[in-house]
GUTITI-240044 format. One record per residue: chain; x, y negated, z of N, C-alpha, C, O in turn. Coordinates in pm, 1 decimal, padded with zeros to 6 digits, m for minus. Each point is the difference from the previous one (the first is absolute). Example, Ala and Ser with C-alpha at 12.3 -4.5 7.8 and 13.67 -1.06 7.14 Angstrom:
[fifi "A",[01319.0,00569.0,00780.0],[m00089.0,m00119.0,00000.0],[00090.0,m00120.0,00000.0],[00103.6,00001.9,00066.5]]
[fifi "A",[m00138.6,m00106.9,m00138.5],[00082.0,m00119.0,00006.0],[m00077.0,m00109.0,00073.0],[00050.9,m00110.8,00016.9]]
END
This chain:
[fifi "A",[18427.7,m07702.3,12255.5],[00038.4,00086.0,m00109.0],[m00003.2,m00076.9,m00131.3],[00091.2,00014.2,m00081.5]]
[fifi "A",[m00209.0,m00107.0,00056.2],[m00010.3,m00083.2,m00125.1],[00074.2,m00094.5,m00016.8],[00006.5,m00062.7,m00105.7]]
[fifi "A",[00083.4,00030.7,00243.3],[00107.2,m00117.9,m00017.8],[00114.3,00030.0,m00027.3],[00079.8,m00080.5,m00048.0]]
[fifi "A",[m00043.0,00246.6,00083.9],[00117.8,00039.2,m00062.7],[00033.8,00048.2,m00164.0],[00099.2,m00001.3,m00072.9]]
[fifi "A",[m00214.0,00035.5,00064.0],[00001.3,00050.7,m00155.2],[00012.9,m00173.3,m00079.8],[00073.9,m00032.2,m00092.9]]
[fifi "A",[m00170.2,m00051.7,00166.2],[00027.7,m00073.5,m00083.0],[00183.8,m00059.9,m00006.2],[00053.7,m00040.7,m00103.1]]
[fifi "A",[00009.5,00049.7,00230.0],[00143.8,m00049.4,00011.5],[00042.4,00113.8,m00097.3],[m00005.6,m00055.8,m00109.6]]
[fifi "A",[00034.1,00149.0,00094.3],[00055.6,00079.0,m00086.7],[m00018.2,00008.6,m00133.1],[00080.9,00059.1,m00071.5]]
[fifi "A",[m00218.7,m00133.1,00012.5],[m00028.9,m00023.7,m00094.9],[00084.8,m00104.7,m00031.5],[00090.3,00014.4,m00082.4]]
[fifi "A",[m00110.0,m00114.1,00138.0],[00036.3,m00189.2,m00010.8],[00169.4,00054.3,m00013.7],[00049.7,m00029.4,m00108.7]]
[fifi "A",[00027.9,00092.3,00190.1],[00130.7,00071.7,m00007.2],[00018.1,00048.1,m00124.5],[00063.9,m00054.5,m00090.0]]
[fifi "A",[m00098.3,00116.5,00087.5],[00014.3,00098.6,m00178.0],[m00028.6,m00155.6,m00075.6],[00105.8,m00047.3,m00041.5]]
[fifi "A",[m00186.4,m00011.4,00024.3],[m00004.1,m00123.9,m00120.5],[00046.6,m00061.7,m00028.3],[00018.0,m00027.7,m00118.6]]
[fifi "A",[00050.9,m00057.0,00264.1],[00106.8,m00108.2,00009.1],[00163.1,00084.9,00017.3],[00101.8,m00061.2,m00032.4]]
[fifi "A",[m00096.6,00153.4,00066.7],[00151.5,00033.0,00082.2],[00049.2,m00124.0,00069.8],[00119.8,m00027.0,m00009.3]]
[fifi "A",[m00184.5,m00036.0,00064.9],[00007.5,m00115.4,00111.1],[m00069.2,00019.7,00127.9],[m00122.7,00000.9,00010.8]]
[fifi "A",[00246.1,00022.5,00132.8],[m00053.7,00026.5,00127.0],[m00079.7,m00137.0,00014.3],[m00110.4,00007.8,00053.9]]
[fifi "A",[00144.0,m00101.5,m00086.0],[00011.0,m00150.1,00081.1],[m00152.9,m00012.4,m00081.4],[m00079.5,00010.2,00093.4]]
[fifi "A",[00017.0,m00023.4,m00191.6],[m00114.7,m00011.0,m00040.8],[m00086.9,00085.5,00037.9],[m00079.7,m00053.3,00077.2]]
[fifi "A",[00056.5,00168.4,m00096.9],[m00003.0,00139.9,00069.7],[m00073.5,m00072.3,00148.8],[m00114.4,m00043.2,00014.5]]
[fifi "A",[00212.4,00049.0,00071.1],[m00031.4,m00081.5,00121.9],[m00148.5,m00067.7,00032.3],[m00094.7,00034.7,00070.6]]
[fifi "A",[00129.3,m00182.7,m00183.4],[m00081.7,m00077.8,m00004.1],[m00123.6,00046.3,m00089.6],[m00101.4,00025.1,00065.1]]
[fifi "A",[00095.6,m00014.7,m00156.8],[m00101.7,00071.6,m00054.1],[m00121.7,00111.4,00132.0],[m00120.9,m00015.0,00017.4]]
[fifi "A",[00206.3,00107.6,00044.3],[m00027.7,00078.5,00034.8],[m00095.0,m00052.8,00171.1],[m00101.2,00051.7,00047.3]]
[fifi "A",[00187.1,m00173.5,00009.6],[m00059.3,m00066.4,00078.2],[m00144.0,m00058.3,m00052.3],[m00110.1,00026.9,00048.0]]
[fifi "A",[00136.3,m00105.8,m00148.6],[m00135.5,m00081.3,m00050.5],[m00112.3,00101.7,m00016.3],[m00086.3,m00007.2,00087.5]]
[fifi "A",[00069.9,00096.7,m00177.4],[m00081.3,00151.5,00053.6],[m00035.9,00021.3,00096.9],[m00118.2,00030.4,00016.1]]
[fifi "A",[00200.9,m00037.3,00082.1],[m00019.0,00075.0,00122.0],[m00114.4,m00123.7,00081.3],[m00109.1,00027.9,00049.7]]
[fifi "A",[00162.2,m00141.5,m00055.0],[m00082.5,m00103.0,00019.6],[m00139.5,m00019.3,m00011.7],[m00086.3,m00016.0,00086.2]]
[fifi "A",[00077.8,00023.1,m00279.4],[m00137.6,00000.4,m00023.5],[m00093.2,00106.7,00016.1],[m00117.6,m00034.1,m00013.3]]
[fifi "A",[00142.0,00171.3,00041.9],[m00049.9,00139.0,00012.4],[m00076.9,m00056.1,00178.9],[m00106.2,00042.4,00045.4]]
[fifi "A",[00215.7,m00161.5,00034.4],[m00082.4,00000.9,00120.1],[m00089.5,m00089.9,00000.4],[m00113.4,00014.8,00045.5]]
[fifi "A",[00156.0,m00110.5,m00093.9],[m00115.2,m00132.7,m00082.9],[m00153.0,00079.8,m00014.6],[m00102.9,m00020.3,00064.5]]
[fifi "A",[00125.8,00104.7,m00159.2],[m00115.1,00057.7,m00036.2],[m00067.5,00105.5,00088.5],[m00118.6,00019.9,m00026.5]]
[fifi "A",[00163.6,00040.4,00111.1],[m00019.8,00114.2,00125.0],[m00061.0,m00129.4,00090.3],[m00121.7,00014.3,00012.1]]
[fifi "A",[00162.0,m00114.0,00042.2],[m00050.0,m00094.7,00084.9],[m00131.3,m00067.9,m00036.4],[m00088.5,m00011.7,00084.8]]
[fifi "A",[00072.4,m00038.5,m00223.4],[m00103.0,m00012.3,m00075.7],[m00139.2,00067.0,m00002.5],[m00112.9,m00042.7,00024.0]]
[fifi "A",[00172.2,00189.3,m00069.8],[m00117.4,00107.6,00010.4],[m00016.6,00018.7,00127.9],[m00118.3,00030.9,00014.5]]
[fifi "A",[00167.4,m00032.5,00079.0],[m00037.9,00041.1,00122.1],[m00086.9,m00120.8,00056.7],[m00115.1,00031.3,00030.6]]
[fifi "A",[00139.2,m00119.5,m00018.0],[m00040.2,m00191.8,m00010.9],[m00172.3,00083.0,m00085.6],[m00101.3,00021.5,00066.6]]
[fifi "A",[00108.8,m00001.7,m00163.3],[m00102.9,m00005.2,m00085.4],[m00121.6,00086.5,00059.1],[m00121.9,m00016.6,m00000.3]]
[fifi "A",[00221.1,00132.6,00059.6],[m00115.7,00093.8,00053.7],[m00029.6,m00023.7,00098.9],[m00101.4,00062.0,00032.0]]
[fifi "A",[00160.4,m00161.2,00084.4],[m00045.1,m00033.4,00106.9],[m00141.3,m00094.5,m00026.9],[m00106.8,00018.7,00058.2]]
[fifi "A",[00125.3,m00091.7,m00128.9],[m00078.2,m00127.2,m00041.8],[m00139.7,00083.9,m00077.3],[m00112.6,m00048.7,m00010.6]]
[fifi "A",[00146.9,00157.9,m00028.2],[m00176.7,00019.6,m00051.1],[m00063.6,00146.7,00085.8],[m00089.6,00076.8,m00035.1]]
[fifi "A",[00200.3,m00076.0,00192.9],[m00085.4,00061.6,00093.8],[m00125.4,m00120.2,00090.9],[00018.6,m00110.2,00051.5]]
[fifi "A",[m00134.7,00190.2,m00064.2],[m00093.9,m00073.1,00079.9],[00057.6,m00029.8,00142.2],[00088.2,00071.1,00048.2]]
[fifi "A",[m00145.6,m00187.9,00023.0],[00051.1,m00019.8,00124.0],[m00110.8,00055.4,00106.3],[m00122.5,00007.2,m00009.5]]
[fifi "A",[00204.1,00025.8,00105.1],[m00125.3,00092.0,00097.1],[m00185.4,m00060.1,00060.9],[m00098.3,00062.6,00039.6]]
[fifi "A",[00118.8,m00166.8,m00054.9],[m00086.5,m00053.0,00046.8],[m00062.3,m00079.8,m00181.9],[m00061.1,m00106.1,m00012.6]]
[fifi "A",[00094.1,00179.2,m00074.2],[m00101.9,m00087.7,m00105.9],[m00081.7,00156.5,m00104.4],[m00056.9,m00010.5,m00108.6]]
[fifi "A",[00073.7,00109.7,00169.8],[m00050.5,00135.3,m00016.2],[m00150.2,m00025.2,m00055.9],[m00058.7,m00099.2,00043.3]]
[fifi "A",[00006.8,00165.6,m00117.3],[m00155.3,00007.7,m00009.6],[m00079.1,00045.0,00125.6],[00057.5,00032.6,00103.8]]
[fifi "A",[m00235.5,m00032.3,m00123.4],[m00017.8,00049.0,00079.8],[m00030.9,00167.5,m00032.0],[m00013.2,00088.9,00084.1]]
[fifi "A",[00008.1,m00079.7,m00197.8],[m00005.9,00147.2,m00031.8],[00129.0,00089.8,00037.7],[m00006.4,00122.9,00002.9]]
[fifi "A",[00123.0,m00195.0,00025.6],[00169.2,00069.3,00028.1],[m00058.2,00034.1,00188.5],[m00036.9,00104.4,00053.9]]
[fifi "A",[00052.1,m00239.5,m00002.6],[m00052.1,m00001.7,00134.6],[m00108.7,00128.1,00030.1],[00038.8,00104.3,00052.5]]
[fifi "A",[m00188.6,m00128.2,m00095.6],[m00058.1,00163.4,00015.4],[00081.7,00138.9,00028.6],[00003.7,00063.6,00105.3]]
[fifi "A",[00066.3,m00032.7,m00240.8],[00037.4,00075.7,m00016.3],[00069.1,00048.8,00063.5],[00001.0,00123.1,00003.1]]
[fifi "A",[00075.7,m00188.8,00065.4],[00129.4,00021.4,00167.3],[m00116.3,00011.9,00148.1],[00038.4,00009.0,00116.6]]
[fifi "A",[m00142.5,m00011.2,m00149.8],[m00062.5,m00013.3,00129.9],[m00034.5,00184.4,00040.2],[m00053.6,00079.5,m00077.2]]
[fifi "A",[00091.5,m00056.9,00184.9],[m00037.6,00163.2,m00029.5],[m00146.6,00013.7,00053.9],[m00062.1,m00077.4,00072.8]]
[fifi "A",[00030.8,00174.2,m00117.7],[m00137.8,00053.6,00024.8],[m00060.7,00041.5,00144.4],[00043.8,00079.9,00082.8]]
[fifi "A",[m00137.1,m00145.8,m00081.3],[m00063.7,00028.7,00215.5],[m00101.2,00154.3,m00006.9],[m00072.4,00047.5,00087.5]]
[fifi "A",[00107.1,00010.3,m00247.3],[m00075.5,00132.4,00039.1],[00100.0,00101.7,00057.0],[00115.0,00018.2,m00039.8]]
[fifi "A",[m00187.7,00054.2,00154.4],[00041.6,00095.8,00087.8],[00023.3,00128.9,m00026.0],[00025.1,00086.7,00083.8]]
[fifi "A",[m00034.7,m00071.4,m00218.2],[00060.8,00105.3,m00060.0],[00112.5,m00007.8,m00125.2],[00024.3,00067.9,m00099.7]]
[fifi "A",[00022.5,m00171.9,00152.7],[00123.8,m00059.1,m00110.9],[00128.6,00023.2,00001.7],[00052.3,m00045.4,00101.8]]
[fifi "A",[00029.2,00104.6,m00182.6],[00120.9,00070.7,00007.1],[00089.4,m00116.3,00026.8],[00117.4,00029.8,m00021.9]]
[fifi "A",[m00138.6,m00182.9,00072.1],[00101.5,m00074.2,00021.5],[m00051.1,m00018.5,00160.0],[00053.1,m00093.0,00060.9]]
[fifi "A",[m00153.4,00175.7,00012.3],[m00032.8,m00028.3,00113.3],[00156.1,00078.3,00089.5],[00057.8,00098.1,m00046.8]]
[fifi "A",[m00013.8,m00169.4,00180.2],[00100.2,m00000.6,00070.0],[00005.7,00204.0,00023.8],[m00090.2,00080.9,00021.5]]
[fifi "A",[00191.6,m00070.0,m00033.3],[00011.2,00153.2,00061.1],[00022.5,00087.2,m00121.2],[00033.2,00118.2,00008.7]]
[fifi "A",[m00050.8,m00175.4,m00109.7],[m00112.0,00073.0,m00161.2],[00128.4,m00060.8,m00095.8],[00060.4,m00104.1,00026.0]]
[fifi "A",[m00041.1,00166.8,m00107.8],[00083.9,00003.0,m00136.3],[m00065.4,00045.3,m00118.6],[m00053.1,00111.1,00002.1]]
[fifi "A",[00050.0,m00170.8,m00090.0],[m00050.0,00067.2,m00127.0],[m00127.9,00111.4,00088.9],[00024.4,00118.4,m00023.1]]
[fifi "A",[m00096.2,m00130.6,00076.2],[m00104.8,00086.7,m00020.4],[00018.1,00115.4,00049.0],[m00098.7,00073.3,m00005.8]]
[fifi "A",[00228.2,m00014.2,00071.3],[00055.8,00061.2,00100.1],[m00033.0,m00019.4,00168.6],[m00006.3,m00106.4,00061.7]]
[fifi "A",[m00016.3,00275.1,00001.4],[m00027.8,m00007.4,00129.2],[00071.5,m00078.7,00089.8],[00112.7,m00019.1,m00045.7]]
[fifi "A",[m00131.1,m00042.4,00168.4],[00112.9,m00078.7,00083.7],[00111.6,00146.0,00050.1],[m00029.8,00104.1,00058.6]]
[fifi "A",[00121.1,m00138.1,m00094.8],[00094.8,00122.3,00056.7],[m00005.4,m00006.6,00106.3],[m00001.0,00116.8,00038.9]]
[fifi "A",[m00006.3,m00216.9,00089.3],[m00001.1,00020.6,00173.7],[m00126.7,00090.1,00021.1],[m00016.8,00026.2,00119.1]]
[fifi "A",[m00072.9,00025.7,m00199.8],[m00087.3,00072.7,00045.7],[00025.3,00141.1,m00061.4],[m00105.6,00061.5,00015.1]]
[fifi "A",[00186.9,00008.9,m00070.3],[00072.5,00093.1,m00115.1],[00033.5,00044.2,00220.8],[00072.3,00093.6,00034.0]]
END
């Protein structure tokens, strides 16, 4: 959508298809330049799986008490429905 407004803009300024064109390519170009970049960027300051704290690690470990709503059968703290 932001590449057409801009061609219609660049259109209206120049009344030139042939610049228009080019103009409108080079845009289109750097808009992915920069989408590849940021994405590049956010990959690079996700932690890698194996360099986690040990406080992250804990926290994923589930609980061995027997009255725990993540125990098998059990949802949120809800009855097992096969016994309903």
């Amino acid at each position: 959508m932001a590449i057409a407004i801009f061609a219609v803009v660049t259109y209206a300024l120049t009344q030139s298809v042939a610049t228009t064109l080019i103009n409108t390519l080079i845009c289109a170009v750097l808009i992915q330049a920069g989408y590849a970049v940021a994405v590049l960027w956010l990959v690079a300051r996700e932690k890698p799986e194996g360099k986690r704290s040990a406080q992250d690690a804990r926290a994923e470990v589930p609980s061995s008490d027997p009255s725990s709503p993540t125990k098998p059968g059990r949802i949120g703290g809800l009855p097992d429905s096969r016994r309903l």
